[in-house]
TIVODO-363652 format. One line per field, with one value per residue (C-alpha): x, y, z. Coordinates in Angstrom, 3 decimals, decimal comma, padded with zeros to 6 digits, always signed. Layout:
N
east = (X	...)
north = (Y	...)
up = (Z	...)
This chain:
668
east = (+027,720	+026,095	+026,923	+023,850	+024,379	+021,814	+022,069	+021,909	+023,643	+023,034	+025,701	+027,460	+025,446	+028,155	+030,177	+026,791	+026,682	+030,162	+029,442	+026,689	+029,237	+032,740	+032,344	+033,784	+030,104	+030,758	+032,957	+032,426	+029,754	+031,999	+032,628	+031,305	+027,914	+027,032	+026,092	+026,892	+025,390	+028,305	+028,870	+025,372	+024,484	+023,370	+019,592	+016,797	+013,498	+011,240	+011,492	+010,529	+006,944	+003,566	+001,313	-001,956	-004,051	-007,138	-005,859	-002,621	-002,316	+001,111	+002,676	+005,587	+005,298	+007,069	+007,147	+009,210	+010,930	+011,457	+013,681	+013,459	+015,310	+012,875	+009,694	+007,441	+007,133	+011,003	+013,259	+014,599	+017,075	+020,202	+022,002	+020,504	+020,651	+022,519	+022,684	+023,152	+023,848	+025,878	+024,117	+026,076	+024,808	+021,067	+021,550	+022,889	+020,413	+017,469	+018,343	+019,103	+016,214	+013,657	+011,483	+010,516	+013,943	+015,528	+018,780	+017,638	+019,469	+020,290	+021,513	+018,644	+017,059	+013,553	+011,345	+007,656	+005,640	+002,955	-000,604	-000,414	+001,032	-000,392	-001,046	-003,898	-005,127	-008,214	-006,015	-004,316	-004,807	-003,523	-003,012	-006,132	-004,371	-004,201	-001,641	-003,514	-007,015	-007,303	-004,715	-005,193	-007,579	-010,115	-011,852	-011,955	-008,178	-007,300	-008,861	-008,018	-006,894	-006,399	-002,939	-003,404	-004,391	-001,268	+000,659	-000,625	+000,484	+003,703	+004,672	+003,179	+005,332	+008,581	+008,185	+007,387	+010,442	+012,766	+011,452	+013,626	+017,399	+018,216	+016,857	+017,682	+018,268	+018,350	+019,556	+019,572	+017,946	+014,594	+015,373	+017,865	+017,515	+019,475	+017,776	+015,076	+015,689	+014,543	+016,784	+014,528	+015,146	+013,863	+013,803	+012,593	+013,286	+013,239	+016,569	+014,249	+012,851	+016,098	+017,303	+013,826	+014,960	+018,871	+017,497	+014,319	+016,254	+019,209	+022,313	+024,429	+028,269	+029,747	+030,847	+026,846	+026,028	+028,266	+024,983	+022,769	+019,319	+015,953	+013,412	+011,148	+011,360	+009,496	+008,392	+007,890	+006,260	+004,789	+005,043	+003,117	-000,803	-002,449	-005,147	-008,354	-009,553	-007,400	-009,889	-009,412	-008,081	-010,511	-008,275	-005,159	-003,608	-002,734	-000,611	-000,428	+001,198	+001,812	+002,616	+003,766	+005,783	+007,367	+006,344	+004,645	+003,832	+003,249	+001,286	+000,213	+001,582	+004,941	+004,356	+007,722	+005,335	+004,058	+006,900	+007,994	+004,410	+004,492	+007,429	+005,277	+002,349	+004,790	+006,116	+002,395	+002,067	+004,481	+006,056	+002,970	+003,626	+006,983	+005,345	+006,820	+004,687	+005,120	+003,856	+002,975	+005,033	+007,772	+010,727	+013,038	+015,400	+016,792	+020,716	+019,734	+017,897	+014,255	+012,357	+009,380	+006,831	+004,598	+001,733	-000,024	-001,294	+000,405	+000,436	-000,311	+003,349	+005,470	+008,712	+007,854	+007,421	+010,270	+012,840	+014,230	+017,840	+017,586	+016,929	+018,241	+016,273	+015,856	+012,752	+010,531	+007,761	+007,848	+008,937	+008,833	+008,736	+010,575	+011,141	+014,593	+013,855	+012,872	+014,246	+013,652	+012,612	+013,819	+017,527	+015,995	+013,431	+009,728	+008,949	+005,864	+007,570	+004,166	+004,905	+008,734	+010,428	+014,699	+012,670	+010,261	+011,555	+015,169	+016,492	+014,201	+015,225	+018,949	+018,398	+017,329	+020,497	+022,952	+021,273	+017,803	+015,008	+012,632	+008,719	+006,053	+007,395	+007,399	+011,017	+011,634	+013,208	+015,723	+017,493	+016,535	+014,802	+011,962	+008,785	+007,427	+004,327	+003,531	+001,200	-000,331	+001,017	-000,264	-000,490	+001,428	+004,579	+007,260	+011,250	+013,121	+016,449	+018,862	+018,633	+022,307	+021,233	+019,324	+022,065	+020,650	+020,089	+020,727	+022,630	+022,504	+018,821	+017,506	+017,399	+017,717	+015,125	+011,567	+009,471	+008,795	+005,796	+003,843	+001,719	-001,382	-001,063	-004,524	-005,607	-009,133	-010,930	-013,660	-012,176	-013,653	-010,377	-007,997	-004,239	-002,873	-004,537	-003,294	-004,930	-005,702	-005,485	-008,590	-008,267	-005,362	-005,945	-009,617	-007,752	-004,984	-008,088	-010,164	-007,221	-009,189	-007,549	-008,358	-006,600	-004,722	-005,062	-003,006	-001,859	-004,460	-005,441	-009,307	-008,963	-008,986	-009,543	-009,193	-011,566	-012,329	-011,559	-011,111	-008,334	-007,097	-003,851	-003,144	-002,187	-005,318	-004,327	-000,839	-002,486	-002,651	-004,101	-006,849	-006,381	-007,138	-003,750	-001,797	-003,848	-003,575	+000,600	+000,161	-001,200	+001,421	+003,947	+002,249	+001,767	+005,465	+004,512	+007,006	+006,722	+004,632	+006,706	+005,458	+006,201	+004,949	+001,760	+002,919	+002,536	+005,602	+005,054	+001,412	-001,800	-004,097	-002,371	-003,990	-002,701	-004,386	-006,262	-006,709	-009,047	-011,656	-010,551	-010,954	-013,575	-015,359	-016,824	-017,640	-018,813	-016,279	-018,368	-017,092	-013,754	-014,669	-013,178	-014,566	-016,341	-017,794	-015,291	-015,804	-013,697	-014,800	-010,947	-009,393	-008,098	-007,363	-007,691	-008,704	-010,623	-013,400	-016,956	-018,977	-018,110	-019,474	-019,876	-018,245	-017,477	-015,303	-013,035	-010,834	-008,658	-008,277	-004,347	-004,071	-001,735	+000,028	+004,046	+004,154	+007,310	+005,222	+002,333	+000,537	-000,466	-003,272	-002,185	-003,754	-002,704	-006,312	-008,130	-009,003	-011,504	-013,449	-013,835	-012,085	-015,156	-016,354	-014,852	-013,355	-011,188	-007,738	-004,767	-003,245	+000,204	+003,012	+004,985	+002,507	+002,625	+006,498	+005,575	+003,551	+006,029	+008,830	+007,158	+005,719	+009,020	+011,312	+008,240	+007,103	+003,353	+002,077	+001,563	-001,006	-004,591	-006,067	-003,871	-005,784	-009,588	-011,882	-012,880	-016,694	-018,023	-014,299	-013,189	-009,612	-007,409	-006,851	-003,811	-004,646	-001,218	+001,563	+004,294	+004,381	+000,581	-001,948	-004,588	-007,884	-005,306	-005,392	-008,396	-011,248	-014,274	-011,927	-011,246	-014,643	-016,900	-020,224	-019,492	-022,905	-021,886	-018,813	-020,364	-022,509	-019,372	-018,329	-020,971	-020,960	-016,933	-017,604	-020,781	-018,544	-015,758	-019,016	-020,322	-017,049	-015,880	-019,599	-017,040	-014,957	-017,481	-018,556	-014,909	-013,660	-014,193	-015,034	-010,954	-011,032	-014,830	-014,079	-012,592	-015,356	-016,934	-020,085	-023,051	-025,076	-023,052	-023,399)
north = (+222,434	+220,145	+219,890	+220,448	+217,334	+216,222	+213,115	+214,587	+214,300	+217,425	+219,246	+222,086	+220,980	+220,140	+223,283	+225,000	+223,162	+223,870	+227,249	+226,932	+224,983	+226,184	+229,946	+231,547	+232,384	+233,185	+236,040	+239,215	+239,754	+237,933	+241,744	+239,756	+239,217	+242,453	+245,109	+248,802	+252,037	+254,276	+257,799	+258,849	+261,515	+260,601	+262,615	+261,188	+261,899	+261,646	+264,655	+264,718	+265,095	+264,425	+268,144	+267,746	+270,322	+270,486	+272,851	+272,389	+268,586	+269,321	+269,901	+268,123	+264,416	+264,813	+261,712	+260,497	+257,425	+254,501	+251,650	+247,953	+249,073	+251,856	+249,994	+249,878	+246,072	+245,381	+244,540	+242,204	+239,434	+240,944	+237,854	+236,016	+238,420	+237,831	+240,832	+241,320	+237,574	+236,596	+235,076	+231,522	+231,903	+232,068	+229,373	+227,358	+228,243	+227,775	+224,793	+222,879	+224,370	+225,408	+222,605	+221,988	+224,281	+223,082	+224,091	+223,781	+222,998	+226,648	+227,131	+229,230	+228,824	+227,436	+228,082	+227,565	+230,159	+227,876	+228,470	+231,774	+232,151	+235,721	+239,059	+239,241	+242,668	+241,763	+241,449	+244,711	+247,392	+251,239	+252,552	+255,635	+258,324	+262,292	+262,003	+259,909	+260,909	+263,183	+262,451	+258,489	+257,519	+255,269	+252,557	+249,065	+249,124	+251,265	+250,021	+251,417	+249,729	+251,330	+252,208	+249,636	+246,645	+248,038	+247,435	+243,916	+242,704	+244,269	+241,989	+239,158	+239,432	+240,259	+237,811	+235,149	+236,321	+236,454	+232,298	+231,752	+230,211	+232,935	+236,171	+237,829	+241,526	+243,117	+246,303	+247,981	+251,454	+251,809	+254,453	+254,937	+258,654	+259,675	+262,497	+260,259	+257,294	+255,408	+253,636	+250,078	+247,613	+243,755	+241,983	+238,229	+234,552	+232,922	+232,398	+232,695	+236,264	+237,375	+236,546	+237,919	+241,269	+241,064	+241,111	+243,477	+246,096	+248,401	+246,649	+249,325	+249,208	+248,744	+252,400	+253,161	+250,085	+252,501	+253,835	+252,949	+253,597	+252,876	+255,042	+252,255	+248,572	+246,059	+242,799	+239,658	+237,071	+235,413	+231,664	+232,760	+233,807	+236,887	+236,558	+237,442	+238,712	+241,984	+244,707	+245,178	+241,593	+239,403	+236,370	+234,535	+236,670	+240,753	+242,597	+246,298	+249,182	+252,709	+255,875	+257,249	+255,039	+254,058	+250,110	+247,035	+244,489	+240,480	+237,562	+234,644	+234,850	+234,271	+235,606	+237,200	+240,049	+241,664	+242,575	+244,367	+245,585	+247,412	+249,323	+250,176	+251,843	+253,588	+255,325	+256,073	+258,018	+259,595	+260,578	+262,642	+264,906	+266,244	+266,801	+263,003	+260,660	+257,186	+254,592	+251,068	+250,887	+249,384	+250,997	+251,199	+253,082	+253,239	+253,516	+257,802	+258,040	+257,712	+256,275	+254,340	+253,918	+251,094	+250,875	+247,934	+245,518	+242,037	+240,029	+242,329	+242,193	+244,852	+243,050	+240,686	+243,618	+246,165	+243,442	+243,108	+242,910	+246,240	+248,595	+249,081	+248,009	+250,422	+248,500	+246,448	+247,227	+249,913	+253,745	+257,618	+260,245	+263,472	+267,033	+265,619	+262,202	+258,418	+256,407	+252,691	+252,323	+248,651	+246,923	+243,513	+242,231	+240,121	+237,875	+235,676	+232,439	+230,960	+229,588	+230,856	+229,544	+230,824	+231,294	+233,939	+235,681	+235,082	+237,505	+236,882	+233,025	+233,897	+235,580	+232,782	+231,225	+231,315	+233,971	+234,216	+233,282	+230,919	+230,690	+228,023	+226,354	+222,459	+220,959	+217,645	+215,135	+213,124	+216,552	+219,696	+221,594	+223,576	+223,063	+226,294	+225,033	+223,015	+225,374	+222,719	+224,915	+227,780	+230,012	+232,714	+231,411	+233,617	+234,869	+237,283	+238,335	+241,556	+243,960	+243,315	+239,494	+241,768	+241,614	+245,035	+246,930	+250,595	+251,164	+253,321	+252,510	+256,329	+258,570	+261,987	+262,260	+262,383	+259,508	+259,953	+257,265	+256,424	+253,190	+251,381	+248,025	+246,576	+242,793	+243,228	+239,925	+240,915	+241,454	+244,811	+247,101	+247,207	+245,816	+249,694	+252,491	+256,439	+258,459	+262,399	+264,527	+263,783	+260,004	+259,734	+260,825	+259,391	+255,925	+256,307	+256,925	+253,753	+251,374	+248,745	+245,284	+241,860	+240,225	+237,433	+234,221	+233,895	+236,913	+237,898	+235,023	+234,055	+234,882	+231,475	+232,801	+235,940	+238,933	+242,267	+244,819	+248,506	+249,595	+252,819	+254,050	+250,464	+250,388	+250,562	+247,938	+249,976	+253,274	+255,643	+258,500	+259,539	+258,581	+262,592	+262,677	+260,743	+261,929	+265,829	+264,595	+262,726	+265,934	+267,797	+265,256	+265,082	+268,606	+269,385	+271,531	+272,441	+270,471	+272,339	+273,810	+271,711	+273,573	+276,759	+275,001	+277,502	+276,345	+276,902	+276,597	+275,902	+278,209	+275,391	+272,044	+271,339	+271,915	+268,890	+268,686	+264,825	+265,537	+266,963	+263,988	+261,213	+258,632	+256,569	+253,491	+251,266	+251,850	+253,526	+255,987	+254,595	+255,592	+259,719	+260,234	+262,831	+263,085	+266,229	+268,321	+269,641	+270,528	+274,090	+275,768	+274,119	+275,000	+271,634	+270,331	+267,367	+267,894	+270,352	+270,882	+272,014	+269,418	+269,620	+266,441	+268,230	+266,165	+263,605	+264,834	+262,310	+264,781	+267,131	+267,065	+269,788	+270,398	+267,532	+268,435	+267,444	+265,101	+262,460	+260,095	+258,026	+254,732	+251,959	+248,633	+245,318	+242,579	+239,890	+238,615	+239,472	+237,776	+237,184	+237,286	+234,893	+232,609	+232,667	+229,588	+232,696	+234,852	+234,098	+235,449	+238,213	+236,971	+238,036	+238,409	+241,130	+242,742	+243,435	+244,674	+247,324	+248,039	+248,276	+250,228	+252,570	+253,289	+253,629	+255,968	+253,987	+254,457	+257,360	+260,757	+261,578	+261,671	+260,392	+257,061	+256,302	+254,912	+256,059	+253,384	+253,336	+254,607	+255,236	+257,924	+256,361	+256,461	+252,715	+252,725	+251,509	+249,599	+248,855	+246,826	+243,204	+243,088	+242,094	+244,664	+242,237	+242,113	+245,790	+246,004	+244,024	+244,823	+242,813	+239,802	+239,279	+236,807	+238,662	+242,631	+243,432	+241,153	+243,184	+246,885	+245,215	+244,002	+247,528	+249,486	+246,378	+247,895	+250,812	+251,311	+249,281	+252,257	+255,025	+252,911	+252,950	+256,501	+257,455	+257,715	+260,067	+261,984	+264,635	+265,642	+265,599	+268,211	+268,101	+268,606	+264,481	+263,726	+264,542	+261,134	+259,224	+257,163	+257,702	+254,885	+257,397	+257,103	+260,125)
up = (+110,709	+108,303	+104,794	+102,010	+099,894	+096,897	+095,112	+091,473	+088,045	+086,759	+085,396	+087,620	+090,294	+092,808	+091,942	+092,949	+095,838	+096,801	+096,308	+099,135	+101,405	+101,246	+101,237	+104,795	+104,926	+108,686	+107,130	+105,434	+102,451	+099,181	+096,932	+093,977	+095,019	+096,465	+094,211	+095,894	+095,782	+095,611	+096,223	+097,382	+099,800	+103,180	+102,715	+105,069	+103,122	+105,987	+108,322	+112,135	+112,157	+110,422	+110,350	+108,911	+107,750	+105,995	+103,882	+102,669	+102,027	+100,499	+103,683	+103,932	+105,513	+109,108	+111,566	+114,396	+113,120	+115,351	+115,380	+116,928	+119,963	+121,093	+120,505	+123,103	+123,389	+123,526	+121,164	+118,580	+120,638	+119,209	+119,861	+117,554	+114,384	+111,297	+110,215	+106,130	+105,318	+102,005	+099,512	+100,741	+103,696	+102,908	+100,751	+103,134	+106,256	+103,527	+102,171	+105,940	+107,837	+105,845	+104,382	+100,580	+099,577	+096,915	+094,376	+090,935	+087,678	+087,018	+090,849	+091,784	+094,925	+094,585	+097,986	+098,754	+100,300	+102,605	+102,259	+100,557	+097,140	+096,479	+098,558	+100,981	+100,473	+102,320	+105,166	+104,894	+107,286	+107,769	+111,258	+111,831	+113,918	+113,657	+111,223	+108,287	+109,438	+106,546	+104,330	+103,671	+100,888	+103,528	+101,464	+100,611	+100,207	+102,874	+106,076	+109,383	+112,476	+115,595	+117,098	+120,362	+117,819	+115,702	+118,904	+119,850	+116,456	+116,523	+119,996	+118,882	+115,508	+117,749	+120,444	+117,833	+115,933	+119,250	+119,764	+116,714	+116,733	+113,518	+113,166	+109,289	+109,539	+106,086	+105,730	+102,298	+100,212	+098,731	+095,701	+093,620	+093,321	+096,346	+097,179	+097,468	+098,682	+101,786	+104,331	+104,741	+107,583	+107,277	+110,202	+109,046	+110,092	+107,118	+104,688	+101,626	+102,743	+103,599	+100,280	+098,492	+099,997	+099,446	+095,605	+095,309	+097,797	+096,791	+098,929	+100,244	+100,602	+103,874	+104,500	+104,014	+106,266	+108,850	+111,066	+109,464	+110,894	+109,288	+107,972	+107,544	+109,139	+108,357	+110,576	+108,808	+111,573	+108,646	+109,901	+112,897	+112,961	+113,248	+116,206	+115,430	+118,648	+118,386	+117,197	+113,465	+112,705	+110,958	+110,089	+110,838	+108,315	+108,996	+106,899	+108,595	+108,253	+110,314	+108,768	+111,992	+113,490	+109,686	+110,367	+108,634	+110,408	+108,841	+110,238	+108,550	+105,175	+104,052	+100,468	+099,853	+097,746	+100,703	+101,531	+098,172	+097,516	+101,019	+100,439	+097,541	+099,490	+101,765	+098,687	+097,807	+100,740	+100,855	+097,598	+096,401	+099,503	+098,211	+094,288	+093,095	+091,492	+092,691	+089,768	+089,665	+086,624	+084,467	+082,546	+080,217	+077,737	+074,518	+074,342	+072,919	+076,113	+074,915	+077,967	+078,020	+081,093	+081,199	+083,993	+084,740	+087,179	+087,927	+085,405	+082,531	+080,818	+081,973	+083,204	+080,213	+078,094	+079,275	+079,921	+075,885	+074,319	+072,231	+075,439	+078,436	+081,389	+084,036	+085,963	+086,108	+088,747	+090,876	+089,797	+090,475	+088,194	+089,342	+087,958	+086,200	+085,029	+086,721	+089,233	+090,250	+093,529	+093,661	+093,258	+091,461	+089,468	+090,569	+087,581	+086,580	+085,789	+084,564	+081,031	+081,003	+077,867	+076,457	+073,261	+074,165	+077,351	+076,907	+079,133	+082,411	+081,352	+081,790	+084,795	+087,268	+088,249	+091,300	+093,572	+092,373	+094,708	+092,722	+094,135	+094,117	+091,266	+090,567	+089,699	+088,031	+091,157	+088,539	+087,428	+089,375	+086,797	+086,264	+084,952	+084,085	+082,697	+086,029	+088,183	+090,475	+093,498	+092,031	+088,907	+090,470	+090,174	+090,707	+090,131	+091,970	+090,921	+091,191	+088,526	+087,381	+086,306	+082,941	+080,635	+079,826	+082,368	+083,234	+087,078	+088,330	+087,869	+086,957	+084,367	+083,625	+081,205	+081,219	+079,122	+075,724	+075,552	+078,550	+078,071	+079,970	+079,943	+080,248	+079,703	+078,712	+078,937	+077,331	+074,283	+073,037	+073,790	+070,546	+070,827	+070,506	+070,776	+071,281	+073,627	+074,054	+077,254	+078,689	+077,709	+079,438	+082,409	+082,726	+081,515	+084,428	+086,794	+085,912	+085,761	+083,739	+083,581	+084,523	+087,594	+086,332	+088,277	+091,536	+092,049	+094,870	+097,155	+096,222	+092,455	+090,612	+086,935	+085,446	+086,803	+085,043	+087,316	+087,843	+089,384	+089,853	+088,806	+087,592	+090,925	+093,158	+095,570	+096,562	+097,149	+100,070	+098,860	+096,718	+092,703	+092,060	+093,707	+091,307	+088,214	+089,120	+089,260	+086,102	+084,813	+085,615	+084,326	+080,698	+079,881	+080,974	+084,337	+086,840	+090,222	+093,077	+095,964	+098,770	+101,180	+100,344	+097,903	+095,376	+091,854	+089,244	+084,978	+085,510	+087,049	+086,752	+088,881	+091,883	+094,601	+096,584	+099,641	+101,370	+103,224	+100,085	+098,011	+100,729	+099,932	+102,608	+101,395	+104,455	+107,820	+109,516	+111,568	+114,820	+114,223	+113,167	+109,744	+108,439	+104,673	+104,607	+102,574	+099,345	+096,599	+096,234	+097,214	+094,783	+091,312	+088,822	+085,621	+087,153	+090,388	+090,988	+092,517	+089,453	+086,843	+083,111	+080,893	+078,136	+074,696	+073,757	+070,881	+070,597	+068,194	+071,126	+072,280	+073,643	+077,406	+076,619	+076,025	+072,615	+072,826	+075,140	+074,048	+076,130	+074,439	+075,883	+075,274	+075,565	+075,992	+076,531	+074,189	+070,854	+068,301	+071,660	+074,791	+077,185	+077,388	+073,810	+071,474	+069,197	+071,413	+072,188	+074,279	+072,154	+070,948	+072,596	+069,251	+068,418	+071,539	+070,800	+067,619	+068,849	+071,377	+069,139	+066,676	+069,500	+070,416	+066,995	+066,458	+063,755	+064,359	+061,810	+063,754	+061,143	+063,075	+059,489	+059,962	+062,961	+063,141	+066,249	+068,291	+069,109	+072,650	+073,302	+070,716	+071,400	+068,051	+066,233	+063,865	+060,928	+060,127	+062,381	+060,077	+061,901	+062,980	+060,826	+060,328	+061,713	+064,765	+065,354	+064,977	+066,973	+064,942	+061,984	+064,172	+065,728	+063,842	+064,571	+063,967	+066,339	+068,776	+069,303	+069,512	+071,780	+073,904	+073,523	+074,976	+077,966	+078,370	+078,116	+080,710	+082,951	+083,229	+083,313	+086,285	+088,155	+087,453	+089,387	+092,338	+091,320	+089,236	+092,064	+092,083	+088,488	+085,975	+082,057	+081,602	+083,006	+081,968	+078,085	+077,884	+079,192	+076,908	+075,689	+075,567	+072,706	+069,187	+066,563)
């Protein structure tokens, strides 16, 4: 076998190199690059079969679970498989076969992702069958497919991937709660996916490699096409995904993020059913055990935010909250790279060496390293690494505490929302709902500067059921409830949690009529603080605090522009020095507790601190920083008709419990 050889002068490059070539890398996974899960029961979360019924949604998922051998289409060439491949190994297969691969200075692997450099949710489809007829949240996000088109995809990713001379099977958890976790299979051709995986998964140790069988597998065809003449495909890239059967399916991207992000909507779906709430979220805790949640979209600073040298990281992406505490779902770590600088981000700097899986970046050809600042492939340039590359990092990664501070990470391009602001009940659930943010450039094929946007949960592109869901959860999490029984629907610590119904929150936007869901269901059984038929407008007291558990406050921070919007000569990216600040100062509970400390934002009602030690005070607050003090109410009241406009979908089915922190266009 040929040797990987580089003409370079770059320090430690050749011990790299002889890393890549003189491991027995036909031999057994090297101990001191695999990171175990030790000691964890063997509990499969998802049971035997799906029952759906429109009146107890919170029956308990149920589904037959099927592996590559007993698929209807064949299987994966066996012969062929290398199953679990040291980190050598990929290097080595990555860096011979698989064009544009290069080692870099700090002896991470740098790949390129072809044609797509972000996820295609346009491309994304559910499979429509009894099972998610009423319990998937159909819309723009969610669209069905059929199970036969499911099936044509699924041969035409396995006999492309059986064509291949090495097929990558990747075997590892989903979860590090393991009462909760997921057994995940990979099946891929690529070195660089394989590798992608082997970080963002949980690697198991060999006695738990011992039988293993998958809850969920995943096919990633992504050098091959999707065909648009199968019914539901309307491009040369599909990204799809069946409940039943527990299987995604990828053509025509080889964006290592789909894979991560559907592992992601899996959990979506089917989390909520067992009283868990799944969040689009980062975290992170101090070394007393004070946790902080951030939620956000890509790109909107929570690895950069929750990755820091005074707290312990616990993740950076993707996380449940559960009657004892929070767990990551993930083993590693997805970081922008756009910008990346040992001054700034320090620790996320530190962390891309030997073993990390660099994206779409641009390296210097005389010494190997990287240009952070060069985004001529794309702006989404990208970093994944295993968790244990944080110097500070908490692994196991869960806790058995519940957050203190909860914050929205928004990054408001229109400049109106403050840097920090504290919310109320009301505010933050109706906040959680909206999900306002901007999508930042790259990270969703077609979106070439940033784009406000609404999306809900901070995590409408990853969910499967309805948002009422997740904020009747988020309820229950804030204001200290007891988790449902799902099996029984019974409610414990709370009368008023909802105990939710799919198929009276389901949404149909679209014309889906062909395919019989049904849309006709009200809301009129159910009891919730945040879903009902008879809504009231109520008021927005912006002093009202009351259900939350008093030892948790949820915090909105942005982190756009301030001074002005992102097209006005004025505004300006908020500084990431000041974003710490607040951080830091949100959690050493700096920030006064007095309501009089705080001003009340216009049309919001959300609560401005007045002084945050670090942060000048025109930086907190907007109507300070702005040159023309009109021209920002009137930027305001744009904002906030913007969030009344979109929450007109939901509005049917919320109640004044949610609609009390709506902002109001009419000022007293």
């Amino acid at each position: 076998m040929a040797k990987v050889t580089v003409n370079t002068n770059v320090p430690h490059y050749n011990t790299l190199l002889d890393k890549v070539n003189g491991l027995n890398i036909s031999g057994p996974r090297n101990p001191d690059l695999v990171q175990s899960v030790n000691d964890k029961k063997e509990n499969n979360l998802v049971p035997e079969k799906l029952e759906t019924s429109s009146e107890d949604f919170l029956a308990p998922v149920k589904t037959t679970l099927k592996t590559s051998e007993d698929g209807p289409y064949g299987k994966i060439d066996e012969s062929k498989v290398l199953h679990n491949s040291c980190i050598p190994l990929l290097y080595h297969h990555a860096l011979r076969y698989e064009a544009h691969t290069e080692l870099t200075s700090t002896g991470a692997l740098s790949c390129l992702s072809g044609e797509k450099t972000g996820r295609s949710p346009l491309d994304k489809r559910t499979v429509l069958d009894d099972n998610t007829r009423y319990t998937v949240w159909w819309d723009s996000v969610n669209i069905p497919i059929d199970l036969e088109s499911f099936n044509m995809n699924k041969k035409l990713a396995i006999d492309f991937i059986n064509t291949n001379e090495r097929i990558y099977v990747t075997d590892a958890f989903a979860g590090w709660d393991p009462d909760h976790r997921l057994k995940v299979r990979v099946v891929s051709i690529r070195a660089y996916h394989a590798l992608f995986m082997h970080n963002l998964l949980i690697v198991p140790s060999q006695d738990e490699l011992k039988d293993f069988k998958p809850d969920f597998t995943i096919y990633n065809a992504g050098p091959c096409d999707a065909k648009p003449s199968i019914p539901g495909v309307t491009s040369n890239t599909s990204i799809c995904i069946n409940y039943t059967s527990m299987e995604m399916i990828i053509l025509g991207s080889e964006y290592a993020g789909e894979m991560k992000k559907g592992i992601l909507t899996l959990m979506m779906y089917i989390l909520p059913q067992k009283g868990l709430l799944p969040l689009h979220s980062s975290c992170n805790v101090d070394r007393s055990g004070n946790v902080t949640l951030f939620f956000g979209l890509s790109g909107t600073g929570k690895t950069t935010l929750s990755t820091e040298p005074n707290r312990l990281l616990i993740g950076d992406d993707e996380h449940v909250w559960t009657d004892r505490g929070v767990f990551n779902i993930e083993g590693g770590c997805y970081a922008k790279c756009k910008d990346l600088s040992k001054d700034h981000e320090p620790e996320i700097f530190d962390a891309i060496k030997f073993g990390s899986v660099l994206e779409n970046v641009v390296l210097d050809e005389t010494n190997k390293v990287v240009d952070y600042k060069d985004v001529s492939i794309t702006e989404n340039t990208r970093c994944a690494y295993p968790l244990e590359f944080i110097k500070n990092v908490k692994l196991p990664a869960l806790v058995n505490n519940h957050p203190n501070n909860v914050i929205f990470l928004t990054c408001d391009a229109f400049g109106a929302l403050p840097p920090v602001s504290l919310l109320n009940t009301s505010q933050a659930i109706y906040h959680f709902v909206s999900g306002y943010t901007t999508k930042m450039v790259g990270t969703e094929i077609g979106v070439n500067k940033p784009t406000a946007t609404f999306s809900a949960c901070y995590a409408g592109p990853f969910l499967a059921l309805s948002p009422l869901v997740y904020a009747d959860l988020l309820y229950e999490k804030l204001s200290g409830a007891q988790t449902k029984d799902v099996k029984s629907g019974a409610v414990s610590g709370s009368d008023q949690v909802l105990v939710v119904n799919a198929a009276n929150v389901n949404r149909v936007d679209g014309n889906f009529d062909d395919l019989n869901l049904d849309n006709k269901a009200n809301l009129s059984n159910v009891n919730s603080p945040v879903a009902t038929n008879n809504p009231d407008n109520g008021s927005n007291n912006a002093l009202d605090f009351s259900g939350f558990n008093e030892n948790i406050r949820v915090w909105l921070l942005n982190t756009g522009w301030i001074g002005g919007s992102i097209d006005s000569p004025n505004g300006r990216r908020i500084p990431l020095k000041y974003s710490r600040r607040i951080v830091d100062a949100i959690n050493n509970n700096e920030i006064s507790r007095d309501l009089k400390d705080f001003d009340v934002m216009p049309y919001f009602g959300i609560l401005v601190p007045r002084n945050v030690n670090g942060v000048p005070r025109e930086v907190l607050n907007q109507q300070l920083s702005w040159p023309d003090k009109e021209h920002y109410l009137q930027q305001v009241e744009t904002v906030a008709a913007k969030f009344i406009k979109n929450f007109n979908q939901y509005r049917s089915k919320a109640n004044s419990l949610i609609l009390r922190g709506e902002p109001k266009l009419t000022q007293a």
